[in-house]
C-alpha positions in Angstrom: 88.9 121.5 71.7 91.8 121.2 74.4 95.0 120.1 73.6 96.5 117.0 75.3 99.4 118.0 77.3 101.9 114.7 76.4 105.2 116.8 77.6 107.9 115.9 80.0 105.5 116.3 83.0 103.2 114.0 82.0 105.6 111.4 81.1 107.7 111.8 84.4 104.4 112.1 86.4 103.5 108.7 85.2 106.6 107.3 85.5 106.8 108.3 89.3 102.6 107.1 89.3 104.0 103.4 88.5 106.7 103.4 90.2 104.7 104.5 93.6 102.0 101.8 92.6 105.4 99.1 92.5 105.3 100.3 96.4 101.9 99.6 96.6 101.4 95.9 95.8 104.2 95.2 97.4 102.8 96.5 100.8 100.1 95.2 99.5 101.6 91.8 99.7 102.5 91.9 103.9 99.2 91.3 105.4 98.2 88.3 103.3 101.6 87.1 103.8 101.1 87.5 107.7 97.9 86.0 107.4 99.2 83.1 105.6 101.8 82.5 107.6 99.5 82.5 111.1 97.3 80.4 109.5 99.8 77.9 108.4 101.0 77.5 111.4 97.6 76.7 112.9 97.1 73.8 110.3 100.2 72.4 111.4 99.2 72.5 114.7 95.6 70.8 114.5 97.3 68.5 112.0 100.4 67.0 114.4 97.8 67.4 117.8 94.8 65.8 116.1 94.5 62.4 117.8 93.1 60.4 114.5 91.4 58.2 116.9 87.8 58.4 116.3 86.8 57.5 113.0 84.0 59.3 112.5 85.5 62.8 114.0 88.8 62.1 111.8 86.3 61.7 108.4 85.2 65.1 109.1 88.6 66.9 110.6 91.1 64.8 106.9 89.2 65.8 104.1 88.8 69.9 105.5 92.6 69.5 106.6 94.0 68.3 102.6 90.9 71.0 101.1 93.2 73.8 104.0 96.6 72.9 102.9 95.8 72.7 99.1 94.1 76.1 99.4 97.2 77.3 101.4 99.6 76.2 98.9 97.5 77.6 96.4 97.7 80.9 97.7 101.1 80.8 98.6 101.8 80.4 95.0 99.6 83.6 94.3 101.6 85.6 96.2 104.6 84.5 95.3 104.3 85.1 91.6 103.0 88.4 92.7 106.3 89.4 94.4 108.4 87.9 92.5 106.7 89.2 88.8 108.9 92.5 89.6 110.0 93.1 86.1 110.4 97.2 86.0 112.3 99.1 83.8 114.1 102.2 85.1 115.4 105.5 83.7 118.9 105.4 82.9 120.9 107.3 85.9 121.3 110.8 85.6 124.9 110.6 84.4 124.4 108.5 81.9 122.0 110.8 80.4 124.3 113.8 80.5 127.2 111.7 79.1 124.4 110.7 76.0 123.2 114.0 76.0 126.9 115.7 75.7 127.3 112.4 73.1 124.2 114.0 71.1 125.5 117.4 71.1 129.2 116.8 69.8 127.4 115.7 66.3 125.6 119.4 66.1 128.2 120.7 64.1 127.5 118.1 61.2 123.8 118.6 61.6 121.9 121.0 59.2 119.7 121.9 62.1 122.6 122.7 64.9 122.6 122.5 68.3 118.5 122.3 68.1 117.8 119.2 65.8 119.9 117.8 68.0 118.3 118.5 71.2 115.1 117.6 69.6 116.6 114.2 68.5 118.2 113.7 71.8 114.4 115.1 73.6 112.6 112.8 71.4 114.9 109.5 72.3 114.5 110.2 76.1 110.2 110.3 75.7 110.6 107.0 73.7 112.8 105.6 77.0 110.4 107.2 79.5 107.1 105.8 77.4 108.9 102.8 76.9 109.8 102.3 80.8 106.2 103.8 82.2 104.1 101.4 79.6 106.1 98.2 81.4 106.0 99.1 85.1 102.1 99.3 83.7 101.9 96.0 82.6 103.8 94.7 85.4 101.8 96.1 88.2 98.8 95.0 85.8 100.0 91.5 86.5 101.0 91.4 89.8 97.1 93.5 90.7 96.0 90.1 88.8 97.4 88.0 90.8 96.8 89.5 94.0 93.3 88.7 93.5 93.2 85.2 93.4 95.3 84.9 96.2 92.7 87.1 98.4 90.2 84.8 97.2 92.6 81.3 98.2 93.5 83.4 102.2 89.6 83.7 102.5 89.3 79.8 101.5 92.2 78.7 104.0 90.8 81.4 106.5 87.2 79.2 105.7 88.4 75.7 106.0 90.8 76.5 108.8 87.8 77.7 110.5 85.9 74.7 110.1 88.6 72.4 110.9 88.5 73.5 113.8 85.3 72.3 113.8 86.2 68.3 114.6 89.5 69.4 116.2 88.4 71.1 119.2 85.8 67.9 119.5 88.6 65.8 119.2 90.8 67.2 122.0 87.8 67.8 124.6 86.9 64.2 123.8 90.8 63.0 124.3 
């Protein structure tokens, strides 16, 4: 049976794979945003033009118009969670791990193992900071994939009801 090859390359490799999939969702986030923000703007529009003055037109065109703008602020809250959950943790700058790396190396004398125990020491901190770092960016772009989701779902509902609002509203304004 094969080996599992958990070195340095794999750690870094899925690191980078998180850090790329950070990238991702947010991209990911720009069209729904655009969307949204189109769509919004339409609801205001049929809202302030509407002319509320056929009753049975304005029962149809209210209730769709409140179902639109919960389901808007409902999936402007979706997305907004999903930018804003950006919680990653990053390696420490390449400096820094010299400097801690030089620190390591200046306590090889008093080591029974040398210069090597301490590398391995100072090796075996830096997978625990990469394993560390790459298991949060998981959960994190776990989340924020979560909630991208239901916010796909709520634009397709505003998309819907903006759709049928339109319904009434275009009667309205041929009628008036």
């Amino acid at each position: 049976m094969a080996e599992f090859p958990f070195d340095f390359d794999f750690l870094k490799n899925r690191y980078d794979y998180e850090l790329q999939r950070k990238e991702q969702l947010t991209t990911a986030l720009t069209l729904p945003v655009a969307v949204l923000t189109g769509l919004g703007g339409a609801i205001v529009a049929m809202a302030r033009s509407f002319s509320y003055r056929d009753a049975p037109v304005t029962w149809l065109f209210s209730p769709v118009l409140v179902a639109d703008g919960i389901a808007f602020f409902v999936c402007l809250v979706y997305l907004a969670r999903a930018y804003h959950r950006q919680t990653y943790m990053f390696l420490p700058l390449l400096c820094q791990i010299d400097q801690s790396r030089d620190e390591f190396l200046e306590f090889a004398h008093v080591m029974a193992g040398g210069v090597g125990e301490v590398l391995e020491e100072f090796e075996k901190q830096m997978r625990g900071r990469m394993i560390d770092a790459a298991d949060h960016n998981t959960q994190t772009n776990d989340e924020r994939s979560g909630l991208l989701n239901p916010a796909r779902v709520a634009l397709y509902a505003v998309l819907l009801l903006t759709a049928i609002a339109g319904v009434p509203y275009v009667v309205d304004q041929v009628r008036f």
